[in-house]
C-alpha positions as CSV (number, residue, x, y, z in Angstrom):
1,X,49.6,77.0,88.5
2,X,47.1,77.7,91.4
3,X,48.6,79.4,94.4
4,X,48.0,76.6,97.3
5,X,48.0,76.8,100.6
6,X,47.5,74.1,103.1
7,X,46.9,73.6,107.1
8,X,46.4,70.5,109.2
9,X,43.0,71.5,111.2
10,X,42.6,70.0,115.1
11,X,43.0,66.4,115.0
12,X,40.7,66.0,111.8
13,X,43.5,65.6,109.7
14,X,41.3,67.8,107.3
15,X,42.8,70.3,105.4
16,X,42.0,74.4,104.7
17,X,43.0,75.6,100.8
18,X,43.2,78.6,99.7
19,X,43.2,78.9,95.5
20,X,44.4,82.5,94.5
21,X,43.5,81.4,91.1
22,X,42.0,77.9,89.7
23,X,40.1,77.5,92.7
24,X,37.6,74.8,92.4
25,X,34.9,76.6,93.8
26,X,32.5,73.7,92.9
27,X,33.4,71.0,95.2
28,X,34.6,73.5,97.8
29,X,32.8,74.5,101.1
30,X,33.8,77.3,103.4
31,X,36.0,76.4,106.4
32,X,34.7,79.1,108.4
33,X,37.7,81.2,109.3
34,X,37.8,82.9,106.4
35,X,36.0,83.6,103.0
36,X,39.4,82.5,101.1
37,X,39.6,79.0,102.5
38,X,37.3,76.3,101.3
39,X,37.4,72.3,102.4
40,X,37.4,69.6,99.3
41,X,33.8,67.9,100.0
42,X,34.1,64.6,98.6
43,X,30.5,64.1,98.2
44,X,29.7,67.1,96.1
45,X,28.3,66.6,92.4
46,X,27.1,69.0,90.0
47,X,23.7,68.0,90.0
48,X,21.7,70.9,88.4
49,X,23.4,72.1,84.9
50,X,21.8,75.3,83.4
51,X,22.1,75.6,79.6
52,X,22.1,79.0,78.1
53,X,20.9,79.4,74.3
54,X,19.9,76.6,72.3
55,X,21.5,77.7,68.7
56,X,24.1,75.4,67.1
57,X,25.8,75.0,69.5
58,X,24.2,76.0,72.8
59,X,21.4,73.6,71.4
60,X,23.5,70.6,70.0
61,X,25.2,70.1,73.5
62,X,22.6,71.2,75.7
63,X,20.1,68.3,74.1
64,X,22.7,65.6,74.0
65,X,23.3,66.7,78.0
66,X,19.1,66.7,78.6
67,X,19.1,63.3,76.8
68,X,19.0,61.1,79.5
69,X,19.7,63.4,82.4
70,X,16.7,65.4,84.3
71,X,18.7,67.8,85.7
72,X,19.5,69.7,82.8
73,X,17.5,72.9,81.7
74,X,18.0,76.0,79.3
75,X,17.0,79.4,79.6
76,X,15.9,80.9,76.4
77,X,14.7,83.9,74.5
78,X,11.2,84.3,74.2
79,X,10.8,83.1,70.4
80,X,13.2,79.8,71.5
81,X,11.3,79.3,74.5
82,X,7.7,78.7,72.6
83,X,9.0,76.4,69.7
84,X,10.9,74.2,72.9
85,X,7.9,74.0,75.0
86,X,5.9,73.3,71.8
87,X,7.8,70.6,69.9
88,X,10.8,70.0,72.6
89,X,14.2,70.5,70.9
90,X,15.4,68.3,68.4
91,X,18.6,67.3,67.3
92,X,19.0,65.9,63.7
93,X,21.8,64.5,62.0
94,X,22.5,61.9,59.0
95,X,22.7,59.1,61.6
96,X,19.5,59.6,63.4
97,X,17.4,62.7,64.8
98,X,15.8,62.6,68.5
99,X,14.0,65.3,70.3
100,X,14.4,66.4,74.6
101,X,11.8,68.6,76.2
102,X,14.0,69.6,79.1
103,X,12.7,72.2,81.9
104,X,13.5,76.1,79.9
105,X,12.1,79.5,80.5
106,X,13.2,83.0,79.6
107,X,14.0,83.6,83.5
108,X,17.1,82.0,84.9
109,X,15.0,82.2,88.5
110,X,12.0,80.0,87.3
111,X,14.5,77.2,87.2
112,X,16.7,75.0,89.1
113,X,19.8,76.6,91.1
114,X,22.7,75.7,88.8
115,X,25.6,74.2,90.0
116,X,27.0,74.2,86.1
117,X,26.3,77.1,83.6
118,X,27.1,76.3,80.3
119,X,27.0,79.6,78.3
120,X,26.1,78.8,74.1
121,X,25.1,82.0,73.3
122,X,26.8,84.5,70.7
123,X,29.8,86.7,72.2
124,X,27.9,89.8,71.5
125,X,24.9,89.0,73.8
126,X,27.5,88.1,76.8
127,X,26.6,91.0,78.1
128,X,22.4,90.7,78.5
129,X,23.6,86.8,79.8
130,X,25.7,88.1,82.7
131,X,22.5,90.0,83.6
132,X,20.0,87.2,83.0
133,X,22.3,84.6,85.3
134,X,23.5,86.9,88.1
135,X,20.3,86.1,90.4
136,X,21.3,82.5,90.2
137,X,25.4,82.9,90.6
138,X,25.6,81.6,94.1
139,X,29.7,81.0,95.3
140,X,29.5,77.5,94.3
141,X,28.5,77.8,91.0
142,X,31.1,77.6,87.8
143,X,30.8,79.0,84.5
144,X,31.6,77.0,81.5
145,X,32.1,79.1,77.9
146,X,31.4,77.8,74.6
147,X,31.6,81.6,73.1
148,X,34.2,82.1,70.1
149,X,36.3,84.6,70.8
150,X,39.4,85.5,73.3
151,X,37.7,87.8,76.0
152,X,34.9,85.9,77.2
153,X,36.4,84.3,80.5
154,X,38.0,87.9,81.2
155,X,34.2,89.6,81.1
156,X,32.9,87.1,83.7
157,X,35.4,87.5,85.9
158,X,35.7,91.4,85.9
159,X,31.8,91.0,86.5
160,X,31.5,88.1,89.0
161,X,34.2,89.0,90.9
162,X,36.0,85.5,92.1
163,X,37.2,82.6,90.0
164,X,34.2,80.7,88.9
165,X,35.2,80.2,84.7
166,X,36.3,77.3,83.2
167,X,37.6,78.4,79.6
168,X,36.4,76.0,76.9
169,X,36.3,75.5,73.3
170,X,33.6,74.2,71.1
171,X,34.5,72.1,67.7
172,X,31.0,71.6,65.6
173,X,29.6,72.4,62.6
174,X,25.4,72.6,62.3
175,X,22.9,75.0,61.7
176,X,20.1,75.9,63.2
177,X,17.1,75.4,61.4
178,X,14.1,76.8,62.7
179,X,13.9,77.9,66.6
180,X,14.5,74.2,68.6
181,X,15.7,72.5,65.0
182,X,19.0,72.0,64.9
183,X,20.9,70.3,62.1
184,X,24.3,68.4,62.8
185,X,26.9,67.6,60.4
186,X,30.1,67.6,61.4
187,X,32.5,67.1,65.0
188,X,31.0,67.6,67.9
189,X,33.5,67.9,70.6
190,X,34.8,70.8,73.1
191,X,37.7,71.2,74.9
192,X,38.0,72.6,78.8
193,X,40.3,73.5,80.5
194,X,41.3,76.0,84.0
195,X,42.8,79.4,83.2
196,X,45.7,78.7,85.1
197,X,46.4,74.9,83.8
198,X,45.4,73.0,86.9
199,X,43.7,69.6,86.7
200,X,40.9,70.6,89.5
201,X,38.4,68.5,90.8
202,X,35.6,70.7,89.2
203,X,37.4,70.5,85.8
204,X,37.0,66.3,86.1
205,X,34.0,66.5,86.9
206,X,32.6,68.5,83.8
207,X,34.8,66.2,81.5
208,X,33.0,63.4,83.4
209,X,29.6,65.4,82.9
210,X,30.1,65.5,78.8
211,X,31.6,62.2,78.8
212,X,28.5,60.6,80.1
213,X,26.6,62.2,77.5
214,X,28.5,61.0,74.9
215,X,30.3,64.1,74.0
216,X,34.2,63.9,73.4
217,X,35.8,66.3,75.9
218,X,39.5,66.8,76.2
219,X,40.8,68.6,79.0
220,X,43.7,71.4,78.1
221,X,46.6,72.7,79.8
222,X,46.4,75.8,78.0
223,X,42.7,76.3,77.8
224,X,44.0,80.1,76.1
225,X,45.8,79.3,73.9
226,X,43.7,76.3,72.5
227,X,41.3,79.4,72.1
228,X,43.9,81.4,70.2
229,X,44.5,78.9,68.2
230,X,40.9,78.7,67.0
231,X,40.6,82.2,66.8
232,X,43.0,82.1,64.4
233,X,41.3,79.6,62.2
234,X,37.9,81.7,63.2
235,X,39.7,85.1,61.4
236,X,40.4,83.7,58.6
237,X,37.2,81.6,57.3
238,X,34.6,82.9,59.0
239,X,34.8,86.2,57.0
240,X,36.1,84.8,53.8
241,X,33.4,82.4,53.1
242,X,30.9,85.8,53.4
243,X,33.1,87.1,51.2
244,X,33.4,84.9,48.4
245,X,29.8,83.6,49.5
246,X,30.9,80.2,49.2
247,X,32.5,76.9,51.2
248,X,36.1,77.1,52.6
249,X,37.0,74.5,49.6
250,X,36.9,77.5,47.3
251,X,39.5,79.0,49.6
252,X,41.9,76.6,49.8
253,X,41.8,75.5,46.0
254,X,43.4,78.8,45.6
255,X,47.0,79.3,45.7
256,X,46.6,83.2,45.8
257,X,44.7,82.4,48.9
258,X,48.1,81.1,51.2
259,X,49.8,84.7,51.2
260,X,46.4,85.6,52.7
261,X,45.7,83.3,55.1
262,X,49.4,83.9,56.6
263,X,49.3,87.8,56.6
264,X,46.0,87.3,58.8
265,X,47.2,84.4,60.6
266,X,50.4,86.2,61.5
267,X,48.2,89.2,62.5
268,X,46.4,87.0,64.9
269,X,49.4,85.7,66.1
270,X,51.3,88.5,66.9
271,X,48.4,89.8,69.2
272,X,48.7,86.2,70.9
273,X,52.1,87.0,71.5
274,X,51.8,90.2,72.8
275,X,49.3,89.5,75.0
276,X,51.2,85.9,76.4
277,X,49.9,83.6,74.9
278,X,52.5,82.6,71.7
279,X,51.3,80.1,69.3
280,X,54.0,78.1,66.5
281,X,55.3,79.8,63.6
282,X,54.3,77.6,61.1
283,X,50.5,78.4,62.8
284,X,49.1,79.5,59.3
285,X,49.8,75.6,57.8
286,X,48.4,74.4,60.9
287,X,44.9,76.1,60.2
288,X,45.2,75.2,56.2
289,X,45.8,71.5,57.1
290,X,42.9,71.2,60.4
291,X,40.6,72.7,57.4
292,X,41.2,69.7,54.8
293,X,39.1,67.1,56.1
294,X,35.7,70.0,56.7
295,X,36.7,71.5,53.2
296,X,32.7,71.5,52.5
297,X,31.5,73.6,55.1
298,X,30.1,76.8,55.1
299,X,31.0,78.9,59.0
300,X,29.0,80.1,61.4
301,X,29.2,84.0,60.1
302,X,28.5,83.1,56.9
303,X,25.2,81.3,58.2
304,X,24.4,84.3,60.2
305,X,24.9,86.4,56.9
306,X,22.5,84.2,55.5
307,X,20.0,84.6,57.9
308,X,19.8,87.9,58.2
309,X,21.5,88.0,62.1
310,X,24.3,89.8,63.6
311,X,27.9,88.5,63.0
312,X,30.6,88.1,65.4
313,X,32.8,90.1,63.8
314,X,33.9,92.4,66.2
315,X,34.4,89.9,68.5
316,X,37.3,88.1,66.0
317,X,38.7,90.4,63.5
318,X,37.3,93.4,65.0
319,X,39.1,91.8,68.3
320,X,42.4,91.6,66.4
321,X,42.1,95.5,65.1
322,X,41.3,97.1,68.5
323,X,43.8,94.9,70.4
324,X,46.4,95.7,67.8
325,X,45.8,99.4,68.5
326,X,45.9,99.2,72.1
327,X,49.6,97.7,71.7
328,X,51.3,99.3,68.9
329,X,50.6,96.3,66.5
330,X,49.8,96.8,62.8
331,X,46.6,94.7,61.5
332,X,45.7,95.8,58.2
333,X,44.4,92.6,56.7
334,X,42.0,91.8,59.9
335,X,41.2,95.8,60.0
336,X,39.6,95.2,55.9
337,X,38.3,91.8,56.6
338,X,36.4,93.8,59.7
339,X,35.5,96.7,58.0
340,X,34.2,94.6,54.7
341,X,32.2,92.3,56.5
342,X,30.2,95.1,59.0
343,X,29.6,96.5,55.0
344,X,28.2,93.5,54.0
345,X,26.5,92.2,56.9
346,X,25.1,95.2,59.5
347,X,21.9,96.8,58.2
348,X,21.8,100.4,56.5
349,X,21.1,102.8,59.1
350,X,17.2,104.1,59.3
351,X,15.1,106.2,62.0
352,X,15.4,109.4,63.8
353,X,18.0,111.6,61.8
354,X,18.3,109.7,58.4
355,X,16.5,110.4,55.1
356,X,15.9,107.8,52.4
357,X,15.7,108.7,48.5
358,X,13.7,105.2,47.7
359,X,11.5,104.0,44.8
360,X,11.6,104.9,40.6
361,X,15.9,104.7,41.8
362,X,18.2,102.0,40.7
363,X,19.5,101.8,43.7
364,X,18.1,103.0,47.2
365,X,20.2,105.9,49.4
366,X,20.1,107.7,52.8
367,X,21.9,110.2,54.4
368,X,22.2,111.9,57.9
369,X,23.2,115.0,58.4
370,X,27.2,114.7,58.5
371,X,27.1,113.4,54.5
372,X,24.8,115.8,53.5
373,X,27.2,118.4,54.8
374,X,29.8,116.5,52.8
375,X,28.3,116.6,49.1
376,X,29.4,119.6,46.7
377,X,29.4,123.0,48.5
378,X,27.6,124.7,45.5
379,X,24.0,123.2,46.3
380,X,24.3,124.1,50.0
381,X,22.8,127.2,50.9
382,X,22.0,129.6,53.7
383,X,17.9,129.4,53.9
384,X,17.4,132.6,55.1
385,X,19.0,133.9,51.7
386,X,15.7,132.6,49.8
387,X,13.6,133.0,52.8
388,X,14.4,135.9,55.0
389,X,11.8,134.7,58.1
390,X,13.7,131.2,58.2
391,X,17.5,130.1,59.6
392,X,19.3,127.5,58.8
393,X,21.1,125.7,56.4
394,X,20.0,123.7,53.5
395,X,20.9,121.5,50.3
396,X,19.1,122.1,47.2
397,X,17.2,119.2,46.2
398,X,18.9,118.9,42.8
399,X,22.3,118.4,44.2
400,X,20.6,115.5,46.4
401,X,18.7,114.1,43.5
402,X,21.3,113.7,41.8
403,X,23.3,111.2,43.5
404,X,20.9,107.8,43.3
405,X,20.2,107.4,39.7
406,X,16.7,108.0,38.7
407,X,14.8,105.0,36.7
408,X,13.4,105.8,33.6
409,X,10.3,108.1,33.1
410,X,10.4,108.5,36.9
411,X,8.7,112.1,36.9
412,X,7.8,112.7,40.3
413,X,9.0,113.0,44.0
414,X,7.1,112.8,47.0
415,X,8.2,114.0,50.5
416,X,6.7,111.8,53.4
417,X,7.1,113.1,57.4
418,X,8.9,110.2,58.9
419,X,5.8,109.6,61.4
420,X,3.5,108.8,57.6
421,X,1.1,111.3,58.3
422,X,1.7,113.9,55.9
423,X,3.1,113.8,52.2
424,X,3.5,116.0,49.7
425,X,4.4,115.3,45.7
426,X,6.3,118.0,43.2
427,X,7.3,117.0,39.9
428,X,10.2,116.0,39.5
429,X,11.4,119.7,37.8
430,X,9.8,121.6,40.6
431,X,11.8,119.5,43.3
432,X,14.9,120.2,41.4
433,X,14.2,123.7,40.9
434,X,12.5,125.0,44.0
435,X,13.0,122.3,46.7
436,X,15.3,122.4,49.7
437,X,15.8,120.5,52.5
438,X,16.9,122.4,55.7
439,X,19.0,120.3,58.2
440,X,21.3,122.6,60.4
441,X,20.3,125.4,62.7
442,X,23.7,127.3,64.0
443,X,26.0,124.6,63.4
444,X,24.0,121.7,64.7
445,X,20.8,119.0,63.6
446,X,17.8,120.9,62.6
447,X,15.6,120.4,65.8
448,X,12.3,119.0,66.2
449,X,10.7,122.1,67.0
450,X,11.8,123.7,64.3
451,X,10.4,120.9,62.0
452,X,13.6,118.5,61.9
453,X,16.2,117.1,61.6
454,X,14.8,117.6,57.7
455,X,12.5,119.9,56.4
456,X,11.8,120.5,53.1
457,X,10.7,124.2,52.3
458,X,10.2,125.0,48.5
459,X,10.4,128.8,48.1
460,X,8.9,130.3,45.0
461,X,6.2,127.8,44.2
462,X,3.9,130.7,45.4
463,X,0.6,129.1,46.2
464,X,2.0,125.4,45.5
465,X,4.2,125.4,48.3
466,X,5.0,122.3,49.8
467,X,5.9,122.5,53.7
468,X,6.8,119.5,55.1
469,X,8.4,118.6,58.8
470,X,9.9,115.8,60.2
471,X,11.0,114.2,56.2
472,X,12.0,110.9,56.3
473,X,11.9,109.7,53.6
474,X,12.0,111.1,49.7
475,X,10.0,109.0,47.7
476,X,10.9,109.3,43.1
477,X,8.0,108.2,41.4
478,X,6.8,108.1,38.0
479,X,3.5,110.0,37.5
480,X,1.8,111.5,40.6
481,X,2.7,110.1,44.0
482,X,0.7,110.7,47.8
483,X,0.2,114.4,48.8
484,X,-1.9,114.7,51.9
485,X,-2.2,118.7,50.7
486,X,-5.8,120.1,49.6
487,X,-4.3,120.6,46.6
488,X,-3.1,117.6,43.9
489,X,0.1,117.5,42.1
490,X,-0.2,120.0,39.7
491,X,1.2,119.6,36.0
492,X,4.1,120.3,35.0
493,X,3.0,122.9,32.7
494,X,1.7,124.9,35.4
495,X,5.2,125.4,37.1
496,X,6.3,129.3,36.9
């Protein structure tokens, strides 16, 4: 509990508080003696409520809030922003749709002062939030989290500096389907609660806040561990359905799937523990049995997958994996679930320092420099060898061709400088048996200057030479390919 204490002032009968933690900063003003010490003011409200994001769930509670109350507006990314102030926002669901065109913009400053922030955006894009609000932070204003994840409230208090969170939990399932279209199909409650487990005035008053609305809100007095508790139930389905690309049904009609669910559940738990916050043994069952009656649904990662955005991952079982680290505490089924689903889900790595070997392949492939040092040492090569006025060390091209698996008749390759201004086409024999690509000089990436990080040099073509800086990306065709040269791709009969 809060750390209260209380002082009769004059002959006011008023009284000075000072919260060390659970302060309700909301419906507090400053006594004046000292920054610590606020007076209750009976009359305050929290008028102006500031909405961040307006994605499943940012948007679902953010419209049903603007529904019938003026004083609720939404800052937005740019793309969000111009389908709002286009079409408004609209909320649709198998009982009814409706649409709220609340005041939004992409700058926290071009709107009311809050006196509520409710935070809907992703746990990964905390950090770009806690820049976009701190303008409008004033020490009256309290921060409500919808995030999933365990370190949310601890970020915005390390960064705010004074106790102005309110930990809560969000229970929904819908979609967004385009920018301001949201889709609704299952739940649609939240749970709040103080860090410390007080009931404090500022706590009622957001309960009274959703409650008007229409949104169930229960208040907890253990707003962490009710968000442990759904973490747990996050680490298990979240990455499984992107894993078996399929509803949680399919998990749970599996028997083989229980030992699972357990060994990650206890994983999860044991973290819980270690960090105070212990949840019930029989936890795994809990999650099995809370997952019966939305058996249909697909998760929120596995939607993201879908889509083509950026999971949460390291913000759940990535979460698990590094805190397990930091105290001693074996994760291995949350470390593959993490590790399996960045596989799945990030995108391959391109730009500055990678090389692609794309087209007449089976299947696409690039490199940087660290796993071209790693393939077989006998096509690596000191360049200056095969051309004494050059450093630096190479890969023959046949050892690199040789790892995608060329499509049939491809006969070509062509070398393209990552900027697309010059190309140059072999055949596919003359790569293989004059073509290298240089991408160290003295122990490090080839540099720019020197025509890196990859530059192919083929040494013995004699007046066919192909020179090419800056190689991006490796191009297998079949028959001739671009070459920006004055000369063409010759025939292979001419090679020698």
């Amino acid at each position: 509990m809060a750390d209260v204490q209380t002082k009769k002032r004059g002959k006011t009968n008023e009284t000075d508080c000072c919260f060390r933690h659970g302060s309700s900063l909301l419906l507090l003003t400053v006594c004046g003696q000292c920054s610590d010490h606020f007076r209750i003011d009976k009359g305050g409200v929290m008028k102006n409520i500031l909405v961040v994001g307006a994605g499943s769930v940012g948007g679902f509670f953010g419209a049903h809030l603007a529904k019938n109350n003026p004083n609720v507006s939404f800052l937005l990314r740019p793309t969000t922003l111009a389908a709002v102030k286009q079409q408004g926002l609209t909320i649709r669901t198998a009982g009814g749709s409706f649409t709220v065109n609340p005041p939004a913009s992409a700058n926290a400053g071009d709107l009311p002062k809050p006196d509520l922030i409710i935070l809907g955006v992703k746990a990964f894009n905390l950090d770009e939030v806690m820049d976009q609000i701190a303008p409008v932070v004033t020490n009256k204003t309290v921060i409500l989290t919808l995030q999933n994840g365990i370190d949310t409230e601890d970020r915005l208090l390390e960064r705010f500096q004074r106790d102005c969170v309110v930990g809560g939990v969000a229970y929904i399932y819908s979609k967004i389907v385009t920018p301001g279209v949201i889709d609704h199909y299952k739940k649609g409650a939240v749970a709040i609660g103080e860090l410390m487990g007080n009931e404090s005035p500022r706590l009622l008053a957001i309960k009274e806040i959703f409650s008007a609305a229409g949104i169930p809100c229960h208040l907890s007095k253990d707003i962490r561990r009710s968000k442990w508790e759904k973490m747990c139930w996050n680490c298990v389905f979240n990455p499984v359905t992107v894993l078996i690309d399929d509803h949680v049904a399919r998990a749970l009609d599996h028997p083989e799937m229980m030992g699972v669910i357990r060994q990650i559940v206890g994983e999860v738990a044991a973290v819980s523990a270690a960090m105070k916050v212990p949840l019930p043994l029989d936890m795994p069952e809990r999650v099995v049995k809370a997952t019966q009656e939305i058996r249909d649904i697909h998760t929120s990662m596995y939607d993201d997958w879908k889509a083509k955005r950026p999971t949460e991952i390291d913000y759940l079982n990535g979460f698990i994996v590094k805190k397990g680290r930091e105290l001693g505490i074996p994760t291995p089924v949350n470390e593959a679930l993490t590790a399996m689903i960045k596989t799945m889900t990030e995108k391959e790595p391109a730009g500055p320092g990678r090389v692609r070997i794309e087209g007449a392949v089976v299947q696409p492939v690039s490199f940087d420099r660290a796993a071209i040092s790693k393939l077989p040492e006998e096509h690596h090569l000191d360049v200056s060898t095969v051309m004494p006025s050059m450093k630096g060390r190479g890969i023959r091209l046949k050892g690199l061709l040789d790892i995608p698996s060329l499509a049939i008749e491809a006969d070509h390759v062509a070398f393209h400088a990552a900027d697309g201004k010059y190309s140059a086409c072999l055949t596919l024999q003359q790569a293989q048996e004059f073509g290298i690509l240089v991408y160290e000089l003295d122990g490090a990436a080839l540099p720019d200057a020197k025509g890196g990080p990859f530059r192919l040099v083929t040494p013995g073509l004699g007046d066919l030479c192909a020179n090419v800086k800056g190689v991006g990306r490796i191009e297998v065709t079949k028959g001739p390919g671009r070459d920006t040269r004055e000369t063409t791709c010759p025939p292979e009969n001419q090679v020698g």
